[in-house]
VEXZA-460515 format. One line per 10 residues: their letters; for each residue x, z, y of N, C-alpha, C. Coordinates in Angstrom, 1 decimal, m for minus. Each point is the difference from the previous one (the first is absolute). Example, Ala and Ser with C-alpha at 12.3 -4.5 7.8 and 13.67 -1.06 7.14 Angstrom:
AS> 13.2/7.8/m5.7/m0.9/0.0/1.2/0.9/0.0/1.2; m0.4/m0.7/1.1/0.9/0.0/1.1/m0.8/0.8/1.1
end
This chain:
XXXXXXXXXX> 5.1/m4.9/23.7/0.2/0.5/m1.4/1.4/0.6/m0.1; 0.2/1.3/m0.5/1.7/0.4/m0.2/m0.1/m0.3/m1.4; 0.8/m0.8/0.0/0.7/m1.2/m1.2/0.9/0.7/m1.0; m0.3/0.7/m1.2/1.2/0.5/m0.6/1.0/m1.1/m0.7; 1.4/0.5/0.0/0.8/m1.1/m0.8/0.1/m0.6/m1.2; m0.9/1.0/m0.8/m0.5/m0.4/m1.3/m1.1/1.0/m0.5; m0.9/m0.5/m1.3/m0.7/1.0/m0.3/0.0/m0.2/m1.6; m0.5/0.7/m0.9/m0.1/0.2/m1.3/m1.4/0.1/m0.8; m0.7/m0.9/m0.5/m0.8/m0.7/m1.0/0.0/0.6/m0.8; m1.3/0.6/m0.9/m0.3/0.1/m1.1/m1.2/m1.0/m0.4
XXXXXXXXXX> 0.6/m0.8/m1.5/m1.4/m0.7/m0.2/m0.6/0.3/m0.8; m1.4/0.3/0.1/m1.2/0.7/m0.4/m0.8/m0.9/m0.5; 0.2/m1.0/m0.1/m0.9/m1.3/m0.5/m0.3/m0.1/m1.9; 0.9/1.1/m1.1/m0.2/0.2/m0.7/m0.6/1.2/m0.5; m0.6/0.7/0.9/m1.0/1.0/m0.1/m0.8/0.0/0.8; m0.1/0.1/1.1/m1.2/0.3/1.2/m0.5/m1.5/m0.3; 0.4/m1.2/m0.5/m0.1/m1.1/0.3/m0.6/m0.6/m1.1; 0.4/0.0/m1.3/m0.4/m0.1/m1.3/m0.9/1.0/m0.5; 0.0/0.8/0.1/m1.3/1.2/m0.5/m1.3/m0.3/0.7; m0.2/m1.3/0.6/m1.2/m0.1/0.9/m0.4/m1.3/m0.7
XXXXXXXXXX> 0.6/m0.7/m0.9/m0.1/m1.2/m0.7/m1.1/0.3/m1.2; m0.4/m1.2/0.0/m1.0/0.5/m1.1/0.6/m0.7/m1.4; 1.3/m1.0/0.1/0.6/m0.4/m0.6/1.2/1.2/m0.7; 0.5/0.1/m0.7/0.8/1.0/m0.6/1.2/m0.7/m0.2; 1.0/m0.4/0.4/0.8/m0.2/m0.3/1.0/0.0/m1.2; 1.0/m1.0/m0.9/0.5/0.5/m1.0/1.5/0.8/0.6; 0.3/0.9/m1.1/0.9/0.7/0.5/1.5/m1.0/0.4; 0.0/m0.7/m0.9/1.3/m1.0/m0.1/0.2/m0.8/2.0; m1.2/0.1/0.4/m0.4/m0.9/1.2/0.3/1.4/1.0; m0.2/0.9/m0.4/0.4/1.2/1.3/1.2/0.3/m0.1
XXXXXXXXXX> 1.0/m0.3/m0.8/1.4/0.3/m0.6/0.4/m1.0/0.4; m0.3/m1.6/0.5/0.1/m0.7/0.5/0.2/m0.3/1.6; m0.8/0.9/0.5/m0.3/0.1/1.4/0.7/1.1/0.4; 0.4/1.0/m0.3/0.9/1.3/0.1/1.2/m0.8/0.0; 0.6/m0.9/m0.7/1.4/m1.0/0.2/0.2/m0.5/1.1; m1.8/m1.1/0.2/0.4/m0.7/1.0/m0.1/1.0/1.5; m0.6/0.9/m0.1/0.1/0.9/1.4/1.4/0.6/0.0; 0.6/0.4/m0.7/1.5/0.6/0.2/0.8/m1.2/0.2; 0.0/m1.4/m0.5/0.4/m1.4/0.4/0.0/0.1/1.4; m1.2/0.3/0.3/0.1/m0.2/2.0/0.0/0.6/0.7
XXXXXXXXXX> 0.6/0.9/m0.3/1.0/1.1/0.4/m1.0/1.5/0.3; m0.8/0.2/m0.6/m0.7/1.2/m0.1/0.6/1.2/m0.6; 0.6/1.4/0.9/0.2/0.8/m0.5/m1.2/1.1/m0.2; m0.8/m0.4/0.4/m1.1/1.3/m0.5/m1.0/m0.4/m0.6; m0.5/0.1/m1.1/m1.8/m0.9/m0.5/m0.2/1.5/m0.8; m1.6/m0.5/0.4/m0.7/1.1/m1.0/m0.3/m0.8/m0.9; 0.4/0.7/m1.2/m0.3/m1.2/m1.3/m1.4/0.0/m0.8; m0.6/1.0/0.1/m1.6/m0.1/m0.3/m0.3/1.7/0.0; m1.0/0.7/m0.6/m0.5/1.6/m0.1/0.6/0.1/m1.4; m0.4/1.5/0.2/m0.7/0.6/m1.2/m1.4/0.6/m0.2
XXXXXXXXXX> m0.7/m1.0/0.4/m1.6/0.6/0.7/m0.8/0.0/m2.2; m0.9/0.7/0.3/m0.5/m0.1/m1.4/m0.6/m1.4/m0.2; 1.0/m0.6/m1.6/m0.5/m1.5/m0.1/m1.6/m0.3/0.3; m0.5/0.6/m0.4/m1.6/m0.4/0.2/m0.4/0.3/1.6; 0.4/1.2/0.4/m0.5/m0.9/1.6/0.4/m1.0/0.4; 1.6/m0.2/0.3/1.0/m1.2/0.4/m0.1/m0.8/m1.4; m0.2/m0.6/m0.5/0.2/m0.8/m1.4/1.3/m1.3/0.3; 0.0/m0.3/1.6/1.0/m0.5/0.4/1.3/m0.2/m0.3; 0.3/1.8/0.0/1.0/0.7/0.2/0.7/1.0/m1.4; m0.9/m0.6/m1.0/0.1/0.9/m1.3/1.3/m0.4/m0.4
XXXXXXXXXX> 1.1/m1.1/m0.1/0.9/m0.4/m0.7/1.6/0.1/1.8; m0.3/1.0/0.1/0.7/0.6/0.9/1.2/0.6/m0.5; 0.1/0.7/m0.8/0.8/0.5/m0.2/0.9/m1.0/m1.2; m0.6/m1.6/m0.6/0.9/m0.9/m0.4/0.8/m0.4/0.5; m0.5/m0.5/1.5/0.6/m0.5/0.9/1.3/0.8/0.2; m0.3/1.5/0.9/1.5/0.4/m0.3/0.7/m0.1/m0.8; m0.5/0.4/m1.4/1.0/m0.3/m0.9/1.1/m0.9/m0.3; m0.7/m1.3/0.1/m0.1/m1.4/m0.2/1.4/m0.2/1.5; 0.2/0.9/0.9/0.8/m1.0/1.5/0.6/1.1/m0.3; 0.3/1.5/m0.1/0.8/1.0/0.2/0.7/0.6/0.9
XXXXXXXXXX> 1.3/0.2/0.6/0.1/0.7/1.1/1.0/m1.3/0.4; m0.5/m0.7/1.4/0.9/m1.1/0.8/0.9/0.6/1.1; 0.9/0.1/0.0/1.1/0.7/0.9/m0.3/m0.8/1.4; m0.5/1.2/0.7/0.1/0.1/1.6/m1.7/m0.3/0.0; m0.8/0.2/m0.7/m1.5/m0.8/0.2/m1.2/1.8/m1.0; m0.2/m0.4/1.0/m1.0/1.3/0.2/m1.8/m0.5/m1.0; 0.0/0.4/m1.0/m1.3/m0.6/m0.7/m0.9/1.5/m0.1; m0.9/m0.4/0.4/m0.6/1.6/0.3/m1.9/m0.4/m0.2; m0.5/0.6/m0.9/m1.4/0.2/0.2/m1.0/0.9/0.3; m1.5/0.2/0.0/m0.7/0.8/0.3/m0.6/0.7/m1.1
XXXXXXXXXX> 0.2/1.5/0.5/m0.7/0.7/m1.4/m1.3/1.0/0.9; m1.2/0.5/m1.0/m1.0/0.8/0.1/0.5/1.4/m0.2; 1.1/0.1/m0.4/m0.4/1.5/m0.8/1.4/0.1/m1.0; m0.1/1.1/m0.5/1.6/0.8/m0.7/m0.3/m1.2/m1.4; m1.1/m0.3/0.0/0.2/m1.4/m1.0/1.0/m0.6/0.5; m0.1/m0.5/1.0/0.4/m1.1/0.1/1.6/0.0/0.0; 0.6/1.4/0.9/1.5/0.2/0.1/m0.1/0.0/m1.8; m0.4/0.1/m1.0/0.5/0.0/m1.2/0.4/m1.2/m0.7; m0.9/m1.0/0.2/0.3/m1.7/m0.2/0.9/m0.3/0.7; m0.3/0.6/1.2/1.4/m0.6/0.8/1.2/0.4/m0.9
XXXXXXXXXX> 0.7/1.2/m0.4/0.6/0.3/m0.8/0.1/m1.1/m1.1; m0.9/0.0/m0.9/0.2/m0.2/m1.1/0.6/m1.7/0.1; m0.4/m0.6/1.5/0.2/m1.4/m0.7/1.2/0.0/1.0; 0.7/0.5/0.8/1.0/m0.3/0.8/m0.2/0.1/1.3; m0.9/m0.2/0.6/m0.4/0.0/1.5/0.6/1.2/0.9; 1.1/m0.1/1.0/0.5/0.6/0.7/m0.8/0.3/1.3; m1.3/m0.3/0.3/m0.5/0.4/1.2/m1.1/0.3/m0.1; m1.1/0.6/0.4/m1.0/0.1/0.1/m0.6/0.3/1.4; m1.5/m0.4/m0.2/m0.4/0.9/1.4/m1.3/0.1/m0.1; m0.4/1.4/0.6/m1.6/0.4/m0.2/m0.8/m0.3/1.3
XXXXXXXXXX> m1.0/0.2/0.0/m1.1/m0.5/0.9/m1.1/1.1/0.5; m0.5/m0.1/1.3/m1.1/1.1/0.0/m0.6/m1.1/1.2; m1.2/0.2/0.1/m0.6/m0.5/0.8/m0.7/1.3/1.5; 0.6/m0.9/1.0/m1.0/1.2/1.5/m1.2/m0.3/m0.3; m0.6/m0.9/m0.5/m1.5/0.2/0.2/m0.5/0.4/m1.6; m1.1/1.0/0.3/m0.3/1.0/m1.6/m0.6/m0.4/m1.2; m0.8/m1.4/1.0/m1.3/m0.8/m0.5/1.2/m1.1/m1.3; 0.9/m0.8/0.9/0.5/m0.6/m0.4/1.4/0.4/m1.6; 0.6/1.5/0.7/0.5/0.2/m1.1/m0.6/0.9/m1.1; m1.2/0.2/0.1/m1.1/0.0/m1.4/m0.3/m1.2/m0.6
XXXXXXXXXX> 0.0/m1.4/0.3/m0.1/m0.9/m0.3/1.2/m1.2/m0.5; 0.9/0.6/0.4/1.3/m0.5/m0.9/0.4/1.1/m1.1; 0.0/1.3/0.3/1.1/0.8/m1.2/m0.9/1.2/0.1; m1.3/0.0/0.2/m0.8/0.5/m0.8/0.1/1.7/0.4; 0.6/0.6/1.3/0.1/1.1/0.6/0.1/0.0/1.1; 0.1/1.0/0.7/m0.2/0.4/1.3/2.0/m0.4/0.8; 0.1/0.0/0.9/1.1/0.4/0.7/0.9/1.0/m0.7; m0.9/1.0/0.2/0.6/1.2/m0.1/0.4/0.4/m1.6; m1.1/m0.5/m0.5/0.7/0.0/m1.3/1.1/m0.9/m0.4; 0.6/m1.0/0.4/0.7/m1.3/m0.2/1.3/0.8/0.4
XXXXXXXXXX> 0.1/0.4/1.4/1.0/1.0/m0.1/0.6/1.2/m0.7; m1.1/0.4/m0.6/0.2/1.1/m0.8/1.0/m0.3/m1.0; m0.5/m1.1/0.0/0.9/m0.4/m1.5/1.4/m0.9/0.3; 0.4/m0.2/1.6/1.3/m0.2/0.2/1.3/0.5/m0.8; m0.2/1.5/0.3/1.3/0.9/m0.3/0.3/m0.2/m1.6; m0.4/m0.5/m1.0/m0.3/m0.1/m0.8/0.6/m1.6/m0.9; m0.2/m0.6/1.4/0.2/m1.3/m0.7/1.6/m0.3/0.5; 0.1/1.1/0.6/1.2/m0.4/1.4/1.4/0.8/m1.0; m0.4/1.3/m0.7/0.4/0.8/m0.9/0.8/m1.1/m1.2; m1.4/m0.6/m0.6/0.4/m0.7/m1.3/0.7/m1.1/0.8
XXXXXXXXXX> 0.3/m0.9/0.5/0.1/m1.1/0.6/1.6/0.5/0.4; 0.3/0.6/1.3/1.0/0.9/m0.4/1.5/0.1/m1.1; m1.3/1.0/m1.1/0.7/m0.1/m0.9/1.1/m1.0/m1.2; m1.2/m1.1/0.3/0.3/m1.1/m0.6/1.3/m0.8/0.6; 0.0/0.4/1.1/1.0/m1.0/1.3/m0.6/m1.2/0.5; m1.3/0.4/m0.4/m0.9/m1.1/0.8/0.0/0.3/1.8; 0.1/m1.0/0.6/m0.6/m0.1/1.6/m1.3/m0.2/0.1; m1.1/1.1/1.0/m1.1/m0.3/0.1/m0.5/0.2/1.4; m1.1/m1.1/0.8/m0.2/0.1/1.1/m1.5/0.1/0.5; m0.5/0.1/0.5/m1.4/0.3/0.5/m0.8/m1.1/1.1
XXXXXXXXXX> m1.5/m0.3/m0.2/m0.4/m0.7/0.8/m1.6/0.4/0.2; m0.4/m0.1/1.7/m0.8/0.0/0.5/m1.2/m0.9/m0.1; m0.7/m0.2/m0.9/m1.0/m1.1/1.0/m1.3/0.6/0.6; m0.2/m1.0/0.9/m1.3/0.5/0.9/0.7/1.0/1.2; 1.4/m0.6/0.1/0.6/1.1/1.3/m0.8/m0.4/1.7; m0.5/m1.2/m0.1/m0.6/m0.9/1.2/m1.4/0.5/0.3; m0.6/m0.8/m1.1/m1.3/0.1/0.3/m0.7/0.3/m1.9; m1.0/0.0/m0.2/m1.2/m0.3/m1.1/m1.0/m0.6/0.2; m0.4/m0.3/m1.6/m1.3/m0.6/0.7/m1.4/0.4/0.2; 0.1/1.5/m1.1/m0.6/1.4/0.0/m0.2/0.8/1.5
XXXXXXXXXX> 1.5/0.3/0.0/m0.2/0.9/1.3/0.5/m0.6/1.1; 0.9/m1.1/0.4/m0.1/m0.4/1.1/1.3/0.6/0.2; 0.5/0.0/1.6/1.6/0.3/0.4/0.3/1.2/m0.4; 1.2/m0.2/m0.6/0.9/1.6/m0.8/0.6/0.6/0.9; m0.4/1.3/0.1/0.5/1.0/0.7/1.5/m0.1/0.1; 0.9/0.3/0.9/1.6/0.2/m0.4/0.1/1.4/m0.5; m1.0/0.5/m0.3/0.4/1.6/0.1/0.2/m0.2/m1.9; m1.6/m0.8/m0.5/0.2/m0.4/m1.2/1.1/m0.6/m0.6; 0.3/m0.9/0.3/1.5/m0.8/m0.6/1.4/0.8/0.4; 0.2/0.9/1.3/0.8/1.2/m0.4/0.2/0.7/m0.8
XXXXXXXXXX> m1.7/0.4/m0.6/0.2/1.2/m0.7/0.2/m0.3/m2.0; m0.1/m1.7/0.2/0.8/m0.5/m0.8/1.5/m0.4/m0.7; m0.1/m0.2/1.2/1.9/m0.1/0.8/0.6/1.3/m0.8; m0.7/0.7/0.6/0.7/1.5/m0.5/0.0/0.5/m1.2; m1.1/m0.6/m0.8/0.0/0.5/m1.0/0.8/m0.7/m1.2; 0.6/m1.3/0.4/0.8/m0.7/m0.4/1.6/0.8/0.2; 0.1/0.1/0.8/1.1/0.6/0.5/0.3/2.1/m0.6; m1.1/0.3/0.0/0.2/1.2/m0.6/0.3/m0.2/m2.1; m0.3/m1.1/m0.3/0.7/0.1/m1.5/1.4/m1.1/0.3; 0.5/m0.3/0.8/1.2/m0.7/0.1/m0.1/m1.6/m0.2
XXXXXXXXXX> m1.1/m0.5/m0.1/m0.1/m1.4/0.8/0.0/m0.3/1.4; 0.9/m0.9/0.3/0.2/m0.1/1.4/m0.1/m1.4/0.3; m0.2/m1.0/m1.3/0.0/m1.7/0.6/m1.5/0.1/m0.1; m0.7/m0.7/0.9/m1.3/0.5/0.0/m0.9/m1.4/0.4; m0.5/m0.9/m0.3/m0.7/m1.1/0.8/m1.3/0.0/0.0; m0.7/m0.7/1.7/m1.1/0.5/0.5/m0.6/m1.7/m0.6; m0.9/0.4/m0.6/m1.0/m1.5/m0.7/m1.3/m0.2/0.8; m0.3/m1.0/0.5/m1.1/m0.5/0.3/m0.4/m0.4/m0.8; m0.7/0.5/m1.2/m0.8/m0.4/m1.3/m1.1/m0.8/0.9; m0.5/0.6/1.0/m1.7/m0.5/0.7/0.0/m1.3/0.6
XXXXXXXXXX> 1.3/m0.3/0.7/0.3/m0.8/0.6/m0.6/m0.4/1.5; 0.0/1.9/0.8/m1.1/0.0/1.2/1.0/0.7/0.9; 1.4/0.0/m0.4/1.1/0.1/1.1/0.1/m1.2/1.3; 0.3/0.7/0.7/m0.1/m0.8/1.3/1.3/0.4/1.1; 1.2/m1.0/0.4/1.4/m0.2/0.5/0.0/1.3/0.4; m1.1/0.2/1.5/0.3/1.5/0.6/m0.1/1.1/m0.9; m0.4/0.1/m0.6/m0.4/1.3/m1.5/1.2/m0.1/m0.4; 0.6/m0.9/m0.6/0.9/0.3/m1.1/1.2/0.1/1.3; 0.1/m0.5/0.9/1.2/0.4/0.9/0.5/1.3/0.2; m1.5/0.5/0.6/0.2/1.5/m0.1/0.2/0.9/m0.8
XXXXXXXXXX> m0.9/m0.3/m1.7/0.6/0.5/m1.1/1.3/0.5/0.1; 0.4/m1.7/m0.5/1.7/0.4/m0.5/0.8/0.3/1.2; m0.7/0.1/1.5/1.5/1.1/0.8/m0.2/1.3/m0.2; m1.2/0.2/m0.3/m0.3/1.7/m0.1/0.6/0.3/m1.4; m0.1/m0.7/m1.3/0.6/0.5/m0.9/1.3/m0.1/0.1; 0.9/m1.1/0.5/1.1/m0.1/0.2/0.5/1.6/0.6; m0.7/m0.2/1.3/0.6/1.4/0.8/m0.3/1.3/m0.7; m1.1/0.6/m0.8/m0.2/0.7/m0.5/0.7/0.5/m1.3; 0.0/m0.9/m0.6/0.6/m0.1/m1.2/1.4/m1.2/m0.5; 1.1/0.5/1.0/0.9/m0.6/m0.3/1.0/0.1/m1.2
XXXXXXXXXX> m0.3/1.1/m0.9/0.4/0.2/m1.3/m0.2/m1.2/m1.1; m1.0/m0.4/0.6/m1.1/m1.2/m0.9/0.7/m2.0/0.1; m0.3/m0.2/m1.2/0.3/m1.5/0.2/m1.4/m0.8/m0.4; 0.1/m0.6/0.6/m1.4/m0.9/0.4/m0.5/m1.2/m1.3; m1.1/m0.7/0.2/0.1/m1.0/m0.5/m1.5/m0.5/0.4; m0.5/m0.7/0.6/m1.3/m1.1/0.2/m0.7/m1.1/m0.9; m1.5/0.6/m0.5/m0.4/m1.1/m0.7/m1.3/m0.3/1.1; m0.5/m1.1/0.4/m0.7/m0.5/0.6/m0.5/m1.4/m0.7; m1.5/0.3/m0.4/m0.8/m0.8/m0.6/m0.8/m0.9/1.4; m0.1/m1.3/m0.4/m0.8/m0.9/1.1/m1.0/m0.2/m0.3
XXXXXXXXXX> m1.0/0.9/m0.1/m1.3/m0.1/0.1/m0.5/m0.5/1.3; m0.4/0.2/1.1/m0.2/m0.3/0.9/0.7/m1.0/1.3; 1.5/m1.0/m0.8/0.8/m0.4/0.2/0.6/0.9/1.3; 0.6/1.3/0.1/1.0/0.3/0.8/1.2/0.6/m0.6; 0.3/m0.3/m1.3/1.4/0.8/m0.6/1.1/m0.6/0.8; 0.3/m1.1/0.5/1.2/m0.5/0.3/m0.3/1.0/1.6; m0.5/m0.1/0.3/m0.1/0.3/1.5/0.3/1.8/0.2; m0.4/0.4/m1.5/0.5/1.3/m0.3/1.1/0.1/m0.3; 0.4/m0.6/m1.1/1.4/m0.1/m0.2/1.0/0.0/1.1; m0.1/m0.9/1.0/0.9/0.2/1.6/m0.3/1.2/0.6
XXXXXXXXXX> m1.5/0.7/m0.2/0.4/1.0/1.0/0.5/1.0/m0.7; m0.1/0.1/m1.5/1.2/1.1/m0.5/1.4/m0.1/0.0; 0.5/m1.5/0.1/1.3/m0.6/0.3/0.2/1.2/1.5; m0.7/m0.6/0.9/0.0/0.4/1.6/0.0/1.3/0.0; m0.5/1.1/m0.9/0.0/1.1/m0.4/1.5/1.1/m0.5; 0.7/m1.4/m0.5/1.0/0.5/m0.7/m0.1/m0.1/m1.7; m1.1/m0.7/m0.5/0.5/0.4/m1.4/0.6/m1.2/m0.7; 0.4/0.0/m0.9/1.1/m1.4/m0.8/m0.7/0.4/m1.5; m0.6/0.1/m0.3/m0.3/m0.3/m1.4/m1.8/0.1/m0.5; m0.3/m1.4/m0.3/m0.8/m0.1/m0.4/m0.6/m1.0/m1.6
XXXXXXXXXX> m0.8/0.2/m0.3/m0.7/m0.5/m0.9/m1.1/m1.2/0.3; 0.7/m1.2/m1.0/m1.0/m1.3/m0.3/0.2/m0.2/m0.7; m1.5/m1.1/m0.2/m0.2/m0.6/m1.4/0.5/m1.4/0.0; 0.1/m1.0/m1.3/0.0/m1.3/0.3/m0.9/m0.5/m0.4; m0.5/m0.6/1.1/m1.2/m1.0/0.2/m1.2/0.3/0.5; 0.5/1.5/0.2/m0.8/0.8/1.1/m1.3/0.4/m1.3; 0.4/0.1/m0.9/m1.1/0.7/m1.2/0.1/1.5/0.1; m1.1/0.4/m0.4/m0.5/1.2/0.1/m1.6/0.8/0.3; 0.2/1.2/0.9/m1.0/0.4/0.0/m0.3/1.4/m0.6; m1.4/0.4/0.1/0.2/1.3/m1.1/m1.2/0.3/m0.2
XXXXXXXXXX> m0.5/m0.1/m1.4/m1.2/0.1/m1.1/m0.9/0.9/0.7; 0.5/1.1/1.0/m1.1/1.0/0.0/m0.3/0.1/1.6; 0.1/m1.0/0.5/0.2/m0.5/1.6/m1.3/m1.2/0.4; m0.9/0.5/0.4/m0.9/m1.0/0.5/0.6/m1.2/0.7; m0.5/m1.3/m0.9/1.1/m1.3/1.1/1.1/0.0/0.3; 0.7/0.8/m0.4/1.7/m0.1/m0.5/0.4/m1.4/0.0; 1.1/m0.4/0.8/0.6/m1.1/0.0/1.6/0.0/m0.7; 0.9/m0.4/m0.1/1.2/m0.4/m0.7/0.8/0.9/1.4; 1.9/0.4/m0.5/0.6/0.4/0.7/0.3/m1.1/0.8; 0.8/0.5/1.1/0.5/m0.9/0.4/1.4/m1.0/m0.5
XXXXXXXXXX> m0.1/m1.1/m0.2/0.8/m1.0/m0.4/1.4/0.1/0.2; 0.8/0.1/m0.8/1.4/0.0/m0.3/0.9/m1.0/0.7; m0.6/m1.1/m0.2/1.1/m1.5/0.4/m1.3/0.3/1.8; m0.6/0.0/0.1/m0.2/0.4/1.9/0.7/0.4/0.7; m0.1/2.3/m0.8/1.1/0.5/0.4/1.6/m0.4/0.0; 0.6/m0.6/m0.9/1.1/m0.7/0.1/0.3/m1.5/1.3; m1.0/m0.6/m0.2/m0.2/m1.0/0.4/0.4/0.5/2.0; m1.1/1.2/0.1/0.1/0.5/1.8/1.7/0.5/0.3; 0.3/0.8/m1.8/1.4/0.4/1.0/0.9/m0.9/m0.3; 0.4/m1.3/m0.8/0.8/m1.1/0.5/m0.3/m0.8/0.8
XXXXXXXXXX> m1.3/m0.1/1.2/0.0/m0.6/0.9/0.3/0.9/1.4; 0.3/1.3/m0.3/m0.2/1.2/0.8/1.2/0.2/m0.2; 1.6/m0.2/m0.8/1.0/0.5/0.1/0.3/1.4/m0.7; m1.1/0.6/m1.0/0.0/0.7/m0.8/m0.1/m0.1/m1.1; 1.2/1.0/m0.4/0.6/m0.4/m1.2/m0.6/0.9/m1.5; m0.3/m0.9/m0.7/m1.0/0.8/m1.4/1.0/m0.2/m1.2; 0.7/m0.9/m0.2/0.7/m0.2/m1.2/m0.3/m0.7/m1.4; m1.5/m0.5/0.9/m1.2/m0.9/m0.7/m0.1/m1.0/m0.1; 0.4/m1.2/m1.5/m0.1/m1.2/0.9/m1.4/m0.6/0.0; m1.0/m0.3/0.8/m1.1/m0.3/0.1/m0.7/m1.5/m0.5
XXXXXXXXXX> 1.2/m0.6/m0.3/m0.5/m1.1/m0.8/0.0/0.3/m1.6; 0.6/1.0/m0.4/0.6/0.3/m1.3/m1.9/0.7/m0.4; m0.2/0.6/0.8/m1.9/1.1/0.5/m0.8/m1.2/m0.4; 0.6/m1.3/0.9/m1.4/m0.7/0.1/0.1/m0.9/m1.0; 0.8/0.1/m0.9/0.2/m0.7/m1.2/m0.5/0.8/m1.1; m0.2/1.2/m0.3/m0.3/0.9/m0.6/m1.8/0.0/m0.2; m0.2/m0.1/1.7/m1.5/0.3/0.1/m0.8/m1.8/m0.4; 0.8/m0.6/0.6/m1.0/m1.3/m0.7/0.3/0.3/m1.6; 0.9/0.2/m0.8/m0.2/0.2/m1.3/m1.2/1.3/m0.4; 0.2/1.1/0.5/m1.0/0.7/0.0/m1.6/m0.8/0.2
XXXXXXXXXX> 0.1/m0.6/1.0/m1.2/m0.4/0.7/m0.5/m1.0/m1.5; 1.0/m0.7/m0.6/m0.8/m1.0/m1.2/m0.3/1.1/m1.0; 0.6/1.0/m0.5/m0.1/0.8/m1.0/m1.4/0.6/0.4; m0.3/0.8/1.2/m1.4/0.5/0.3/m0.9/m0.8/0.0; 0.0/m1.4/0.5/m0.9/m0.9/0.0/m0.7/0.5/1.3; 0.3/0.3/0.9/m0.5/m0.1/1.4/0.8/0.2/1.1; m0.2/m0.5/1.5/0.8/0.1/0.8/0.2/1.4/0.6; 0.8/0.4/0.7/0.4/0.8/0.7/0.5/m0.1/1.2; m0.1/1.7/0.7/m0.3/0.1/1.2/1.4/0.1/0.9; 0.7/m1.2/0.0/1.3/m0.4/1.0/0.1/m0.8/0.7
XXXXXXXXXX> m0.1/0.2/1.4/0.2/m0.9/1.1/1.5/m1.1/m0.5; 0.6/0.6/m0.1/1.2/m0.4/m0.3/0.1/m1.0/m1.3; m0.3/0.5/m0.9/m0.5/m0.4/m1.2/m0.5/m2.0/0.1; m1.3/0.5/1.0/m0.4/m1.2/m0.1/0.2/m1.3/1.2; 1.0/0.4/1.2/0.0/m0.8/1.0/1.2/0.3/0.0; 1.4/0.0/m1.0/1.3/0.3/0.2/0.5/1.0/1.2; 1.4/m0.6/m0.2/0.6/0.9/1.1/0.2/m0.3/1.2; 0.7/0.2/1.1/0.2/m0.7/1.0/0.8/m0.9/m0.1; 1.1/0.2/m0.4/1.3/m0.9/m0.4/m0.8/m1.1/m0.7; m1.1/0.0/m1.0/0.4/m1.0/m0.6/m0.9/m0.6/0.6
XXXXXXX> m0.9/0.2/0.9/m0.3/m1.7/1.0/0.9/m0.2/0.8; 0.8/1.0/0.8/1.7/m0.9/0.5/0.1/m1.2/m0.6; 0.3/0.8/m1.3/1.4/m0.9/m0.8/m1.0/m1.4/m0.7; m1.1/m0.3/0.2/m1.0/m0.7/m0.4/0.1/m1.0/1.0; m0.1/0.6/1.1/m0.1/m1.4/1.4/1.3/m0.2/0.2; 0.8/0.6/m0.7/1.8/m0.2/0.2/0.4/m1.2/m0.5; m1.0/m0.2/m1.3/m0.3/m1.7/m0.8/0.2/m1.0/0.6
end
């Protein structure tokens, strides 16, 4: 494995992760958790959408939440929008980041945002324009760059011509999502060197869902690949509504958990995660999907026979 010396976390666990709940959360309790993640040293979290309240009903009190935490010096709070709606809430309530979505597979992003590819792009220049304007920061994401569950393995020629179309309205941070969760080590290896090599203008970012339990195993070969910045949840919640058998992202205090036993440095403290998620875990009223979570860490059966 080529070991980078550190990598960079986004936690996703209050949107990819909570929008799959059938519990709704109170706003006071996500204004809560947005503390305790910047507590353990999180500079990046997506803090929830701007998806239309009635599909996400989740995620309707999104723009309180910003309100409610405001702008934290040196900490990056950034959510997901559909559409020139959404850069406008962003506006309205404070949100300095946004990022839009298109899906490689056609079946799949008809089934989240209700258009084609091609149309989703259409409406880039647009969002990128107002967003812009505002001095908002906005970034772009792939899902279904791997595989689907529609059509099966994605062309690279498709997720290029993605790439590009991201890149032709001036988005250049760009992250490849395994919504499907049908990525597999050698796939994503190769991915991210060909986009690396091809597109070194671009800055990266990794979401890998463990449906099939191999995100961690992905996670290293995009490490091994070269990339340093990815996305998890805590407690490994998640998933996605319009994904047959959809399982949770992968786990936050895991990925933490591998690179302080690995000498890689996150800036995360992982007990601070797994303190977070057992409180989550009583608030949801059901377990969750952390190795880590539920058999501790390594250290602390050391420090247990150390007794």
């Amino acid at each position: 494995m080529k070991q980078p010396e550190k990598i960079t976390l986004c936690e996703v666990g209050l949107r990819d992760g909570l929008q799959n709940e059938c519990m709704v959360l109170p706003t006071e309790e996500k204004i809560g958790l947005v503390k305790g993640l910047i507590d353990a040293g999180f500079k990046v979290i997506e803090v929830g959408s701007f998806m239309h309240p009635k599909a996400v009903p989740q995620m309707a009190d999104t723009d309180q939440v910003f309100q409610a935490i405001g702008q934290i010096s040196g900490v990056e709070l950034r959510a997901l929008i559909p559409n020139l709606r959404g850069v406008q809430r962003a506006i309205d309530c404070g949100c300095k980041k946004v990022k839009l979505n298109v899906s490689a597979s056609l079946k799949h992003n008809l089934k989240n945002l209700n258009m084609t590819p091609e149309q989703s792009v259409a409406g880039f220049a647009a969002c990128v324009e107002a967003a812009e304007n505002a001095g908002i920061e906005i970034s772009g994401s792939i899902s279904m760059p791997f595989a689907s569950p529609w059509e099966g393995v994605t062309p690279v020629e498709t997720v290029d011509g993605i790439i590009e179309a991201y890149l032709n309205v001036g988005i250049t941070e760009i992250s490849l999502s395994d919504a499907s969760g049908m990525a597999t080590p050698k796939q994503v290896n190769a991915l991210c060197k060909h986009v690396l090599e091809k597109y070194p203008q671009a800055s990266w970012w990794l979401h890998f869902h463990n449906t099939r339990g191999m995100a961690m195993a992905n996670v290293i070969a995009a490490m091994d690949a070269g990339m340093t910045q990815f996305d998890t949840s805590f407690g490994g919640l998640g998933g996605c509504p319009f994904v047959p058998g959809a399982a949770g992202n992968i786990s936050t205090e895991d990925v933490v958990h591998l690179c302080d036993e690995s000498g890689i440095r996150t800036g995360v403290d992982v007990q601070k995660i797994m303190e977070l998620s057992r409180h989550l875990q009583e608030v949801l009223g059901h377990g969750m999907e952390s190795y880590v979570l539920r058999a501790g860490r390594n250290s602390d059966l050391i420090a247990a026979k150390q007794l």
